[in-house]
C-alpha positions as CSV (number, residue, x, y, z in Angstrom):
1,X,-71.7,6.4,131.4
2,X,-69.3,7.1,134.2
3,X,-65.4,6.4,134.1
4,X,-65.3,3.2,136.0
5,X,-68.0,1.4,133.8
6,X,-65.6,2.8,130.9
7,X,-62.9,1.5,132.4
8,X,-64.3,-1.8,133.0
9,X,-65.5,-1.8,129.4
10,X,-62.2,-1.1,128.1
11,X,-60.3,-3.9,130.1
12,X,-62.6,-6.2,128.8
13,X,-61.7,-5.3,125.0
14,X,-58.0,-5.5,126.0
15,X,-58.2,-9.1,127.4
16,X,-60.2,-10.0,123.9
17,X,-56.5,-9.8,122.7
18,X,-55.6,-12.9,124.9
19,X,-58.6,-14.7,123.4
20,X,-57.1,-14.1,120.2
21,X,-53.4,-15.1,121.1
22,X,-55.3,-18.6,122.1
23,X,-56.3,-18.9,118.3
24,X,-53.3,-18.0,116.9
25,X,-51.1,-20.4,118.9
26,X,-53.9,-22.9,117.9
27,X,-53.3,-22.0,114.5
28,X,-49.9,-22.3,114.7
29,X,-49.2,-25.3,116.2
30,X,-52.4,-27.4,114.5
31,X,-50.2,-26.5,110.9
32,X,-47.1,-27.4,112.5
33,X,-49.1,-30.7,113.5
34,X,-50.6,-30.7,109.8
35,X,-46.8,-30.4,107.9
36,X,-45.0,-32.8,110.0
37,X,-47.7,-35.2,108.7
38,X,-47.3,-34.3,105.4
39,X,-43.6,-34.5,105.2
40,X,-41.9,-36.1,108.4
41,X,-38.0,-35.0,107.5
42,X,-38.9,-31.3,107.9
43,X,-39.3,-31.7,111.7
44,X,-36.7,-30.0,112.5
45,X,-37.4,-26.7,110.6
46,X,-40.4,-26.3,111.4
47,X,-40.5,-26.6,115.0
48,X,-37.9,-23.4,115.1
49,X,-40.2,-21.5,113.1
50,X,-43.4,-22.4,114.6
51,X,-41.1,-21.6,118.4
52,X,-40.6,-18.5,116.7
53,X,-44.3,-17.8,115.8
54,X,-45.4,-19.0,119.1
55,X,-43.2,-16.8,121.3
56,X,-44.6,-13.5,118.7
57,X,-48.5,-14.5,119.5
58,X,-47.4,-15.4,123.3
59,X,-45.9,-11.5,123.5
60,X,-49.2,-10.2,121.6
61,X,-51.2,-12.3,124.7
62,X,-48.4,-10.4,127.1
63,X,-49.1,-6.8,125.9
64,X,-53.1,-7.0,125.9
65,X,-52.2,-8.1,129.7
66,X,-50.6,-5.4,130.5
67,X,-52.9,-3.0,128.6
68,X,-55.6,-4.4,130.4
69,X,-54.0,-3.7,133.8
70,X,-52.9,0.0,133.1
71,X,-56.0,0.6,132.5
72,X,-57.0,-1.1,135.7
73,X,-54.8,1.0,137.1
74,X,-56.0,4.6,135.6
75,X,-59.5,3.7,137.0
């Protein structure tokens, strides 16, 4: 295998980290969804925590970007 079909392959298993982000936010915000249901008056709580959570798997999604790039960028 030569080092651009390496590089390709690798770039590939960076971005998985995106697809992986997407689930997580899912995750997130179908709880967030699924507590406010439950109990209405702790709104307001759990919004800044799942803000919180949402901005940490956003920055995961962010860095498996960048990953993918540099190695765009070595190749």
């Amino acid at each position: 295998m030569d080092v651009q079909s390496a590089s390709l392959i690798g770039m590939g298993l960076a971005a998985v980290g995106m697809a992986g982000s997407g689930i997580g936010i899912g995750y997130i915000f179908g709880k967030m969804i699924e507590a406010v249901a439950r109990q209405p008056e702790a709104e307001p709580i759990l919004s800044k925590y799942a803000w919180i959570g949402f901005a940490l798997v956003e920055a995961i999604a962010l860095y498996a970007l960048v990953l993918a790039f540099i190695i765009m960028g070595q190749a």
